[in-house]
Residue, then its C-alpha position, 0 to 999 in steps of 0.5 A: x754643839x751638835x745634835x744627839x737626838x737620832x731620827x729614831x729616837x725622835x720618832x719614838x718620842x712624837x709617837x709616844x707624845x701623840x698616844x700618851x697624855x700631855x702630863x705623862x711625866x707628871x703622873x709618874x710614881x717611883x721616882x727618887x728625888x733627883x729624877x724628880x727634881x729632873x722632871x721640875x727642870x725639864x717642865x720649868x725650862x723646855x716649853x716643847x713636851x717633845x724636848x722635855x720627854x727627851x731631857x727627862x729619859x737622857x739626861x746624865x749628870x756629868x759634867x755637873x752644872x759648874x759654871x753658874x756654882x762657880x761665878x756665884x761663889x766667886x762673887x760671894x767671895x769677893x763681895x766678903x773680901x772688899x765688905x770685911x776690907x772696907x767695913x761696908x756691906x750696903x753701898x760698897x760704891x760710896x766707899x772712895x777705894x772702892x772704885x780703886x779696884x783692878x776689877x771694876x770697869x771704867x772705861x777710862x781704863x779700856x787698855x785693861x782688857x780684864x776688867x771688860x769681864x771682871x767686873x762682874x765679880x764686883x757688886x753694889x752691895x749686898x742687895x744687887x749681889x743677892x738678886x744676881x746670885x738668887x737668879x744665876x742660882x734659880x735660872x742659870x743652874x736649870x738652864x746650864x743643866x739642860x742646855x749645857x755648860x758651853x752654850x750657857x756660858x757663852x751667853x752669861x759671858x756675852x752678856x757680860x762683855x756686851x755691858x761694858x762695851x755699851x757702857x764705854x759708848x753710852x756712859x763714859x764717865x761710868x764706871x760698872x759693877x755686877x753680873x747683871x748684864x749676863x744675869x739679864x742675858x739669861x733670864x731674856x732669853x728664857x723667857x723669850x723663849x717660853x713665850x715663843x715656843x709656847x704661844x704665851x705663858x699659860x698657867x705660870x704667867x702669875x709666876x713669871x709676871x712676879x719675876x718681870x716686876x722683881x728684875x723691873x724693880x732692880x732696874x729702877x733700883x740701878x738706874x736710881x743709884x746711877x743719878x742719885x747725888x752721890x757722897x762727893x768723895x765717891x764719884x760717878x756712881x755705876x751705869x745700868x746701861x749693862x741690864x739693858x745691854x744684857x736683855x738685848x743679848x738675850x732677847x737676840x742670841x739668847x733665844x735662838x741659843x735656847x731654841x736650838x735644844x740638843x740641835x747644831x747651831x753651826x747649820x743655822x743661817x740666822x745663828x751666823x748672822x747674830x755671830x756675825x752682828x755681835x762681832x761688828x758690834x764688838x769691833 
């Protein structure tokens, strides 16, 4: 995770920045499809112009944005399984085998150590799992393209493992199911990000506004189905204590993950403090 960007090429950039138009890349003709859909990437994603000229000039396309592809297949492929196993497509969790899983998490089960991550592969049913794959999809796949597979990764997983955790403090007869913690984890820390960077969030606040209410509603809609009286057959229903936990990941290690672009983190003091804290709170 070190920096590639040599000091000449930087110089040559801030220069070019400074004499060009702001919208340079915009105005350029000739391009094929993926170098423009390159170009969407860079502006939807880097706030700083320099980064995005950068991104924009080396980008290269090995290795390929797998492992937000990857985790949304797999959870497609599971949510088909249990749906064509239990014959319920809705609320997978009003089902009483459902939660007999080995990939749900509850944290009556913590000697289990995979279901601390396994769970992401399980969903609600068919609505969380299309918010969660729409997201990982639209954001995951533009962030792990520009800020590569190791650090996005990280993150989702971060988040991820920092739901169950929370859960096993906060929510203890709870069980979890869903990607939401490391979906969270990403779209926090991007939009932190943008907002950081760029002193707000100028002519896509309407865009970004109508992303904040549709992640607002899931919220409402996971923390209904948490105290919502459940079938009695079904048990407690799943916590949503892993989207909040996921947010503060983002918001937190997310940011200076995301802020760090194409620069090593390994020199950055406030990088091993939030290490060092998502250690102690993992311990």
């Amino acid at each position: 995770i070190s920096s590639k960007r040599s000091s000449s090429f930087k110089r040559a950039i801030a220069n070019g920045q400074r004499a060009l138009p702001r919208d340079v890349l915009l105005d350029e003709t000739g391009l094929g499809f993926y170098k423009r859909f390159v170009r969407y990437v860079a502006y939807e994603i880097l706030p700083c112009e320099m980064d995005r000229r950068w991104y924009f000039y080396q980008h290269r396309t090995c290795p390929p944005p797998v492992f937000m592809a990857a985790v949304t297949l797999t959870q497609i492929i599971v949510f088909l399984c249990y749906g064509a196993r239990l014959n319920k497509w809705v609320l997978q969790t009003y089902h009483p085998e459902y939660m007999k899983s080995p990939l749900v998490y509850h944290p009556g089960h913590r000697a289990r150590a995979w279901r601390f991550l396994t769970y992401m592969f399980m969903h609600v049913g068919l609505e969380q799992l299309g918010f969660n794959a729409l997201l990982q999809l639209m954001i995951g796949v533009p962030l792990e393209m520009v800020h590569g597979i190791l650090r996005i990764s990280f993150l989702y997983l971060a988040g991820v493992l920092a739901g169950s955790l929370t859960v096993s403090i906060t929510d203890m007869r709870a069980p979890l199911v869903g990607g939401s913690g490391g979906v969270y984890a990403l779209c926090s820390a991007h939009l932190a990000n943008v907002v950081m960077v760029s002193r707000g969030l100028g002519a896509r606040r309407g865009g970004y506004g109508v992303v904040a209410l549709w992640v607002s509603s899931e919220v409402g809609r996971a923390v209904w189905l948490r105290f919502s009286p459940p079938l009695p057959a079904s048990g407690p229903q799943p916590s949503f204590m892993a989207h909040l936990a996921g947010a503060i990941v983002g918001i937190s290690m997310g940011l200076t993950i995301l802020r760090s672009y194409e620069e090593s983190l390994q020199d950055q003091c406030g990088w091993w403090v939030l290490l060092l804290s998502y250690g102690t709170f993992l311990l």
